[in-house]
Biopython code that builds the backbone (N, CA, C, O; Angstrom):
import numpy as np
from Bio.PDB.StructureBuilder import StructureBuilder

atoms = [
    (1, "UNK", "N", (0.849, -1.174, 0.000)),
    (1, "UNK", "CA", (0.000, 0.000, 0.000)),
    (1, "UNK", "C", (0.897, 1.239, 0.000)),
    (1, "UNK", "O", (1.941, 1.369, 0.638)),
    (2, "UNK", "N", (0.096, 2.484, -1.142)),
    (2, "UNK", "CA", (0.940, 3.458, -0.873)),
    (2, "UNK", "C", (1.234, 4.532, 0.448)),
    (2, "UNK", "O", (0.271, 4.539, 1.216)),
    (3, "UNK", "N", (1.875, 5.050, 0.690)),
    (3, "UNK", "CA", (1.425, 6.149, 1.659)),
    (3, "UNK", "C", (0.543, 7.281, 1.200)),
    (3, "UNK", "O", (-0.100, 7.898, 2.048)),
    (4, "UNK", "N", (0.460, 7.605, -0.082)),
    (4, "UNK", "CA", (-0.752, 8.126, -0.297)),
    (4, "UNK", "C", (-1.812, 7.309, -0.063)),
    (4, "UNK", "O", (-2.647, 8.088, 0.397)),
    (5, "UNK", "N", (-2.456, 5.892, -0.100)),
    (5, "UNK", "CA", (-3.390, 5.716, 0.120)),
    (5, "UNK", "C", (-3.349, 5.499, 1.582)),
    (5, "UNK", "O", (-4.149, 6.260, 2.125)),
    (6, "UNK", "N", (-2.947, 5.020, 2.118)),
    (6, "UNK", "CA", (-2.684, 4.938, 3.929)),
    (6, "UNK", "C", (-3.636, 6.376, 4.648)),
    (6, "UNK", "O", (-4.617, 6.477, 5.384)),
    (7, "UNK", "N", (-2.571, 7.473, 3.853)),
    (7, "UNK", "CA", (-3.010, 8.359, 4.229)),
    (7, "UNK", "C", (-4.321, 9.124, 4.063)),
    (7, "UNK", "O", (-4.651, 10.165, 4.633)),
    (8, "UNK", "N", (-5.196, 8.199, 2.918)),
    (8, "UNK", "CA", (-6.484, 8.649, 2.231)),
    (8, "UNK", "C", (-7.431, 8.021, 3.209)),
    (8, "UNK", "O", (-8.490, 8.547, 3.552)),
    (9, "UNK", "N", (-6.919, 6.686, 3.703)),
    (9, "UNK", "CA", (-7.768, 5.310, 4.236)),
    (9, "UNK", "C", (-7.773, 5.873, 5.889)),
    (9, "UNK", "O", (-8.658, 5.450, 6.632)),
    (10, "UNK", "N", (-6.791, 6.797, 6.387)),
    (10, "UNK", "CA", (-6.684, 7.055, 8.028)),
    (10, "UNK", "C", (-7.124, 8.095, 8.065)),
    (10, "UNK", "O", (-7.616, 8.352, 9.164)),
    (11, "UNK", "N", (-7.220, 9.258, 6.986)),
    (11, "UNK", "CA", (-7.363, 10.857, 7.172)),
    (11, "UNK", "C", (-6.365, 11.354, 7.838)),
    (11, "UNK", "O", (-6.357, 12.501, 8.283)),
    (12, "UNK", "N", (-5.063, 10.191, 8.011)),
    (12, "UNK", "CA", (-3.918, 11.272, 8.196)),
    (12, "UNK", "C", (-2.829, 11.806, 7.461)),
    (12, "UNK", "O", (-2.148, 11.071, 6.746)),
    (13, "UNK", "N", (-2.559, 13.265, 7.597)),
    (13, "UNK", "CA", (-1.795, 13.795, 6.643)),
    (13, "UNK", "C", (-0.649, 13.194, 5.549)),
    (13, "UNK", "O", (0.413, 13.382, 6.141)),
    (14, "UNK", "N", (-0.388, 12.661, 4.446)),
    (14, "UNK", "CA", (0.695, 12.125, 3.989)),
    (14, "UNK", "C", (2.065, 12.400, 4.283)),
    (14, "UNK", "O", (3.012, 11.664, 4.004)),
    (15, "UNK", "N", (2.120, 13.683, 4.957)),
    (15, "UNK", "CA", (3.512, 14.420, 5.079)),
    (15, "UNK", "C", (4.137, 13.694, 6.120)),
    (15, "UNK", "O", (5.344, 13.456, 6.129)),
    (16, "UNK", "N", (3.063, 13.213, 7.301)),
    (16, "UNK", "CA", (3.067, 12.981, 8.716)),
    (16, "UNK", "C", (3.193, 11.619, 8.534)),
    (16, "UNK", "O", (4.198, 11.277, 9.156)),
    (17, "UNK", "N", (2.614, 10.545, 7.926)),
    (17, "UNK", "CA", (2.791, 9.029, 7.216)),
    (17, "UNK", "C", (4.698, 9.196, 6.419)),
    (17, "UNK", "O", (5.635, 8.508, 6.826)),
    (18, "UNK", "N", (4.793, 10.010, 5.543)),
    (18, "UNK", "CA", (5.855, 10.112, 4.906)),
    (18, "UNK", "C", (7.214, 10.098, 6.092)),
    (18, "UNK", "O", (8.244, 9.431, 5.985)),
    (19, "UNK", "N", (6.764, 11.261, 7.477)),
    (19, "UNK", "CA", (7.925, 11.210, 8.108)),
    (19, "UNK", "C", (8.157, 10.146, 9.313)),
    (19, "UNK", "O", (9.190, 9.960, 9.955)),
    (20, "UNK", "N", (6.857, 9.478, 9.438)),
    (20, "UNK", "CA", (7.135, 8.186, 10.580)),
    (20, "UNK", "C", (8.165, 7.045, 9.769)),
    (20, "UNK", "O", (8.956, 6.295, 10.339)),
    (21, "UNK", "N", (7.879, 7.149, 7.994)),
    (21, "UNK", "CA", (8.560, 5.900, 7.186)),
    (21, "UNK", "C", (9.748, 6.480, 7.068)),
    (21, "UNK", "O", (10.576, 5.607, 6.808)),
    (22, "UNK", "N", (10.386, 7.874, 7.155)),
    (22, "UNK", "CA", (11.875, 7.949, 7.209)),
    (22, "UNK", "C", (12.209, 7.678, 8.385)),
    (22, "UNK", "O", (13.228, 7.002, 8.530)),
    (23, "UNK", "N", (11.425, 8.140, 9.624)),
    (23, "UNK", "CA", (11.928, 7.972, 10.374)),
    (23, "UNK", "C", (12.883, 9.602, 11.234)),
    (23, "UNK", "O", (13.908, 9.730, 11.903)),
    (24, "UNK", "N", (11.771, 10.590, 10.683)),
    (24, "UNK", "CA", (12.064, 11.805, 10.793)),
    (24, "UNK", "C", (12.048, 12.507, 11.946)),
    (24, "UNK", "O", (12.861, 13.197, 12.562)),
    (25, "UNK", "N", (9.997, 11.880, 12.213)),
    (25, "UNK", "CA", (9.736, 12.344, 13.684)),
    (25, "UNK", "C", (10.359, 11.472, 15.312)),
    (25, "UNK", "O", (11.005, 10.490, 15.678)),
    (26, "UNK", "N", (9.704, 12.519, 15.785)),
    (26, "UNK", "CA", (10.255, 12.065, 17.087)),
    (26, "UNK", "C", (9.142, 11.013, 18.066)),
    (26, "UNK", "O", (9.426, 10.082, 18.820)),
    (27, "UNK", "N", (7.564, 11.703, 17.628)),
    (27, "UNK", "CA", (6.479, 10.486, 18.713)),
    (27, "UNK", "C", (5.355, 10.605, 17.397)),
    (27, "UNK", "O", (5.382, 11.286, 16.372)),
    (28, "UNK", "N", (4.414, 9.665, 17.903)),
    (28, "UNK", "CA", (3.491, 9.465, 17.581)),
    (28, "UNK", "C", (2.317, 9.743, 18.172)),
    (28, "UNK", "O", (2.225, 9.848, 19.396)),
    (29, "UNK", "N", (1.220, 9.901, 17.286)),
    (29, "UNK", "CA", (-0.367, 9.770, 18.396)),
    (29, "UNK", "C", (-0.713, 8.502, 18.773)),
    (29, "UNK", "O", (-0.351, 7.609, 18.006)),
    (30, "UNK", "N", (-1.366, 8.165, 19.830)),
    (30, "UNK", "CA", (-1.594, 6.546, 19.420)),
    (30, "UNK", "C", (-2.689, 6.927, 19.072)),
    (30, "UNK", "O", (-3.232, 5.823, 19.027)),
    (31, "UNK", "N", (-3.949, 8.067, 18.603)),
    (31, "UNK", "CA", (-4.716, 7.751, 17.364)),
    (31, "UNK", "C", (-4.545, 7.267, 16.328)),
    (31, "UNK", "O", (-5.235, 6.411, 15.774)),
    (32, "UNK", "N", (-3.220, 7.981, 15.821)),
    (32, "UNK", "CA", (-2.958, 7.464, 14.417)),
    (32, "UNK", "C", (-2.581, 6.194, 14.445)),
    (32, "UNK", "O", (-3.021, 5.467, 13.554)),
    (33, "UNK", "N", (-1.795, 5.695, 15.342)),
    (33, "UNK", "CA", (-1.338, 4.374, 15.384)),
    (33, "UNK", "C", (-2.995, 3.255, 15.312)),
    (33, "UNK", "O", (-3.280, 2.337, 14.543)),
    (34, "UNK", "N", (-3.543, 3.685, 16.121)),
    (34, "UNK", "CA", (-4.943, 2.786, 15.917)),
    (34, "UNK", "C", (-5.495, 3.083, 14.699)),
    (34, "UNK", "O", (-5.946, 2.344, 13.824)),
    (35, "UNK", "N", (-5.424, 3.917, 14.748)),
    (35, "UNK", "CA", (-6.034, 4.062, 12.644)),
    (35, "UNK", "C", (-5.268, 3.048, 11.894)),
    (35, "UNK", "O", (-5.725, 2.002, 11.433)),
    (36, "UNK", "N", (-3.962, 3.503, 11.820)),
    (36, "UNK", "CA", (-3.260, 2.579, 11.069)),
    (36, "UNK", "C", (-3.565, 0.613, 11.153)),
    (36, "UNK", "O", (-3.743, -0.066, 10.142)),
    (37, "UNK", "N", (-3.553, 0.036, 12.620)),
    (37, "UNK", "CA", (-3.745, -0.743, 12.612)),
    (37, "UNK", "C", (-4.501, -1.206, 12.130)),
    (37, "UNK", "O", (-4.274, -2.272, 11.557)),
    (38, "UNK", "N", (-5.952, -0.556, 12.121)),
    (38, "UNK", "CA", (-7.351, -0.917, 11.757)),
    (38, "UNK", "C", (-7.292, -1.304, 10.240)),
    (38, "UNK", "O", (-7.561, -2.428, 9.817)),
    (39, "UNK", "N", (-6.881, -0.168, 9.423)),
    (39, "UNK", "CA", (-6.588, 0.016, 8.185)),
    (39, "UNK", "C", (-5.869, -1.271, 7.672)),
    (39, "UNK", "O", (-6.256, -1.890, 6.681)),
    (40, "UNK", "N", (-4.708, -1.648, 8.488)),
    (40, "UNK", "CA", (-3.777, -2.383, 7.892)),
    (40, "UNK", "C", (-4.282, -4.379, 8.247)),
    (40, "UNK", "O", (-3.993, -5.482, 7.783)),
    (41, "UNK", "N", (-5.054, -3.872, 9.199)),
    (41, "UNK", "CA", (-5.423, -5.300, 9.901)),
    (41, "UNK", "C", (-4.407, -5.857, 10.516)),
    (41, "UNK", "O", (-3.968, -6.992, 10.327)),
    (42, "UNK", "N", (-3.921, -4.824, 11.470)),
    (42, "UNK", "CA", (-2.313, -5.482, 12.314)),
    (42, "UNK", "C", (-2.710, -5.140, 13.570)),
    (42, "UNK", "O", (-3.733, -4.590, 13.980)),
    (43, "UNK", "N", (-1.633, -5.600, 14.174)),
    (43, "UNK", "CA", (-1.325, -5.321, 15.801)),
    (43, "UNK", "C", (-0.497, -3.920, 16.218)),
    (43, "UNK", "O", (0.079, -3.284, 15.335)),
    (44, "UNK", "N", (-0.479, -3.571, 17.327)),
    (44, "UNK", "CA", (0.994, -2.466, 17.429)),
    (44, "UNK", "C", (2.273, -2.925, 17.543)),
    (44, "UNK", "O", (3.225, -2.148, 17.616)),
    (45, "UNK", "N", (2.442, -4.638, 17.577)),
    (45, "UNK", "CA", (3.564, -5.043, 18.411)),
    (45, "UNK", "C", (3.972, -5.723, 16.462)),
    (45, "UNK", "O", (5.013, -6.240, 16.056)),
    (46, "UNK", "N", (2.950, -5.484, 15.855)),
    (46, "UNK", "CA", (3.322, -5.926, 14.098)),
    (46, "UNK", "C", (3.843, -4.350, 13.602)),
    (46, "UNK", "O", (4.811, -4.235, 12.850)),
    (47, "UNK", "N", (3.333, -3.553, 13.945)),
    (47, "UNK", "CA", (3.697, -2.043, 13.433)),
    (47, "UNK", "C", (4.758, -1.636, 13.551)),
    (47, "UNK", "O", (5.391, -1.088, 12.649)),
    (48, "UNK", "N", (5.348, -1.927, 15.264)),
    (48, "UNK", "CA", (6.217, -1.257, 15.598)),
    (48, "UNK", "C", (7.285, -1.766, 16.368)),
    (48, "UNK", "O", (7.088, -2.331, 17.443)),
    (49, "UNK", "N", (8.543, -1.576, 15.817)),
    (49, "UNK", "CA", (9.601, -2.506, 16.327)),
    (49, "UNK", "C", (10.152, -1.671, 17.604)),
    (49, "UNK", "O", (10.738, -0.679, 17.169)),
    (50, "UNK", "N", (10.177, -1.708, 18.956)),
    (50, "UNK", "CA", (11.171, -1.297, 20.080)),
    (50, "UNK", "C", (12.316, -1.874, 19.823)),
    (50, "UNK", "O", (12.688, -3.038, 19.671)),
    (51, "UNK", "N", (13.152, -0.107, 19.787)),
    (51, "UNK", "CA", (15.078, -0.282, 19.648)),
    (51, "UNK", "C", (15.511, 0.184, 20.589)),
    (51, "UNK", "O", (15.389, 1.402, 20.722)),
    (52, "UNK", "N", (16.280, -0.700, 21.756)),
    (52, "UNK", "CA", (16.377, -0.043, 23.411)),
    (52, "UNK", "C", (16.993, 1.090, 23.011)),
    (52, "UNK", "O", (16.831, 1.434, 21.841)),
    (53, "UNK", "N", (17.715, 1.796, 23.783)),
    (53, "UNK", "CA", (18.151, 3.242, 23.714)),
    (53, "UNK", "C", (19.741, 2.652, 23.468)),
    (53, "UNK", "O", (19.971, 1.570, 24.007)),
    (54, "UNK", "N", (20.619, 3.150, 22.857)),
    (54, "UNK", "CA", (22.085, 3.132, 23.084)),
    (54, "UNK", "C", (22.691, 3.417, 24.280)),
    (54, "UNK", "O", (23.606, 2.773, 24.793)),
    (55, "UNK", "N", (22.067, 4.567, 24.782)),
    (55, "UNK", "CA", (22.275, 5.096, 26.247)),
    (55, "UNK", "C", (21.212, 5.122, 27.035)),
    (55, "UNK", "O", (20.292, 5.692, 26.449)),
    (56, "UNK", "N", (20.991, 4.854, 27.832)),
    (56, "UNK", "CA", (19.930, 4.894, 28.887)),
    (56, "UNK", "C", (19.302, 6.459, 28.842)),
    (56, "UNK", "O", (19.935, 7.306, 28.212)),
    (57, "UNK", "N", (18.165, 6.795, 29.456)),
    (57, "UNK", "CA", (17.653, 7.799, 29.203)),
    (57, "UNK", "C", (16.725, 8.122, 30.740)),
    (57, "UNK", "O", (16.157, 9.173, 31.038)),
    (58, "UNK", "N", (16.769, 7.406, 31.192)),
    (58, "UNK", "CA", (16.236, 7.030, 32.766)),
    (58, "UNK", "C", (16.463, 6.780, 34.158)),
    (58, "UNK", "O", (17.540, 6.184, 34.171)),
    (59, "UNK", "N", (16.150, 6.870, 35.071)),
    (59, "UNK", "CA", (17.153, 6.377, 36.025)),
    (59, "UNK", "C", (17.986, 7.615, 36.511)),
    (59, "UNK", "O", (17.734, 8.820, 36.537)),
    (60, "UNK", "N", (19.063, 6.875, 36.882)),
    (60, "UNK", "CA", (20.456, 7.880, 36.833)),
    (60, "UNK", "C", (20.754, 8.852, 36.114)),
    (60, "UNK", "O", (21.247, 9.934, 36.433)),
    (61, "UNK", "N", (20.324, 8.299, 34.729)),
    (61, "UNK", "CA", (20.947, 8.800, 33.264)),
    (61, "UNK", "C", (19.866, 9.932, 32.869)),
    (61, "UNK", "O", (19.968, 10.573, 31.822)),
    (62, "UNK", "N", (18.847, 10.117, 33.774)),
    (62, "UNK", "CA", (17.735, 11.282, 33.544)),
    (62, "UNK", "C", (17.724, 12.504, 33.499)),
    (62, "UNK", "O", (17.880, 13.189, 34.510)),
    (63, "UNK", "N", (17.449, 13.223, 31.765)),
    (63, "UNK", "CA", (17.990, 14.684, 32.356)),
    (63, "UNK", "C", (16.428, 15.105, 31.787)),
    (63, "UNK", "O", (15.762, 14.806, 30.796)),
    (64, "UNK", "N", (16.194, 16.142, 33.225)),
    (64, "UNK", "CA", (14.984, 17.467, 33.400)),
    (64, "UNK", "C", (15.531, 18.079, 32.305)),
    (64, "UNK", "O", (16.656, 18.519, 32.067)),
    (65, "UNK", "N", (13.889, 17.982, 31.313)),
    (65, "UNK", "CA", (14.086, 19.013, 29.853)),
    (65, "UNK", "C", (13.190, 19.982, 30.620)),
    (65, "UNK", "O", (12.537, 19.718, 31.630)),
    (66, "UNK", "N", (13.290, 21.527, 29.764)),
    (66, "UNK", "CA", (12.394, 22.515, 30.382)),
    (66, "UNK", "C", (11.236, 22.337, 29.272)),
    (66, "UNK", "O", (11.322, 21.615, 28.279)),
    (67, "UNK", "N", (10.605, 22.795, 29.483)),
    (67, "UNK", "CA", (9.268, 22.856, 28.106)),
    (67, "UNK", "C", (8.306, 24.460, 28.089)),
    (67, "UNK", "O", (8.014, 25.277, 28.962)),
    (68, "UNK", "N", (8.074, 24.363, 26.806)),
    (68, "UNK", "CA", (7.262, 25.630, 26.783)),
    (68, "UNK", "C", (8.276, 26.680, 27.084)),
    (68, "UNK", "O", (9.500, 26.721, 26.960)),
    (69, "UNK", "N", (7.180, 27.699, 27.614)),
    (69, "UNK", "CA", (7.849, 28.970, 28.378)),
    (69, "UNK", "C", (7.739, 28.886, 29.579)),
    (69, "UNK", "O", (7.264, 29.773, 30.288)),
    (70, "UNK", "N", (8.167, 27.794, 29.970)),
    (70, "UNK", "CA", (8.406, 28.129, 31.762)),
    (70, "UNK", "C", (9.915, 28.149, 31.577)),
    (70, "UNK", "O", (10.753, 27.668, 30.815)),
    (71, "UNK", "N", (9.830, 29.271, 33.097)),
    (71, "UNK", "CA", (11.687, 29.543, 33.344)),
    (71, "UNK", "C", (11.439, 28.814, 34.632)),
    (71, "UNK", "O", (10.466, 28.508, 35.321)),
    (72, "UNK", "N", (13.187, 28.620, 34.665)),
    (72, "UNK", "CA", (13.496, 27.880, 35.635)),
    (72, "UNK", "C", (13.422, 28.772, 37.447)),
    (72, "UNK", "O", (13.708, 29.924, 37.774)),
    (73, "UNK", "N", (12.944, 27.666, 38.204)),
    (73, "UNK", "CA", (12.795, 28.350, 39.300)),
    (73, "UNK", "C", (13.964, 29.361, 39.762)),
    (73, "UNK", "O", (15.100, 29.157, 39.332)),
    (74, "UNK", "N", (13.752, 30.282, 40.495)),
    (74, "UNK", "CA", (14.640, 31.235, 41.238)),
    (74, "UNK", "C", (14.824, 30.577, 42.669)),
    (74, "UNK", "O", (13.901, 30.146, 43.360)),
    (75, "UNK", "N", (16.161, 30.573, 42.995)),
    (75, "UNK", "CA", (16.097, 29.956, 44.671)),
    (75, "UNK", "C", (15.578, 31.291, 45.442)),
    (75, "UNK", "O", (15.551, 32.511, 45.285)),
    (76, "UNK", "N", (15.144, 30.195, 46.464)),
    (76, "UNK", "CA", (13.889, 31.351, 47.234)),
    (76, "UNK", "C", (12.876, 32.043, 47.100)),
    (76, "UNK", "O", (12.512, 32.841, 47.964)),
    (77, "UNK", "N", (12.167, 31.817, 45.823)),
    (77, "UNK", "CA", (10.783, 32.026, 45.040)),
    (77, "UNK", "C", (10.471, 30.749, 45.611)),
    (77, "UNK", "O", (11.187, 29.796, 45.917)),
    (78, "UNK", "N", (8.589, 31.054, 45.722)),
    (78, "UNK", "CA", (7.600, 29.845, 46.100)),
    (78, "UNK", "C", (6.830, 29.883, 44.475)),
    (78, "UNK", "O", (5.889, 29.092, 44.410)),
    (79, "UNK", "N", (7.056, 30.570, 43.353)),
    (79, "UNK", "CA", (6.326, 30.129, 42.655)),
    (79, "UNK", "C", (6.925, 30.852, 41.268)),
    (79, "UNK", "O", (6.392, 30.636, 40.179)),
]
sb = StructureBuilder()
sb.init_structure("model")
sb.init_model(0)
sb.init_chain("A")
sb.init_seg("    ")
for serial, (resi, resn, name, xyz) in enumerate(atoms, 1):
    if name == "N":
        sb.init_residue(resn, " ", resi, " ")
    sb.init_atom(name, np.array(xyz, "f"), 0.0, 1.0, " ", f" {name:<3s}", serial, name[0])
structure = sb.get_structure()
């Protein structure tokens, strides 16, 4: 199947189908992922292969991302 039709059969964008098959983006919806399955008549564990991390990402190895526009606390601010 093409990714144009994938993308005709889920109503999701082709651009967004195009960059999960390079391998561009970074997450997924699991809407789309259930679309897809439905569509394809698969599983998630047929869709999608888990590649452990090279480096750990957890744990010890955990680094606090900031997000948005929050700044980082001031010591001695309550908020």
């Amino acid at each position: 199947m093409s990714q144009k039709k994938l993308a005709e059969l889920t109503g999701i964008r082709a651009n967004t189908i195009s960059e999960w098959y390079n391998e561009i983006t970074v997450s997924l919806k699991v809407e789309h992922i259930d679309r897809i399955c439905e569509v394809l008549g698969c599983s998630l564990d047929e869709l999608i292969e888990v590649i452990p991390n090279k480096v750990p990402k957890t744990g010890k190895y955990l680094v606090i991302e900031e997000h948005g526009n929050r700044k980082p606390k001031r010591e001695g601010c309550d908020g």
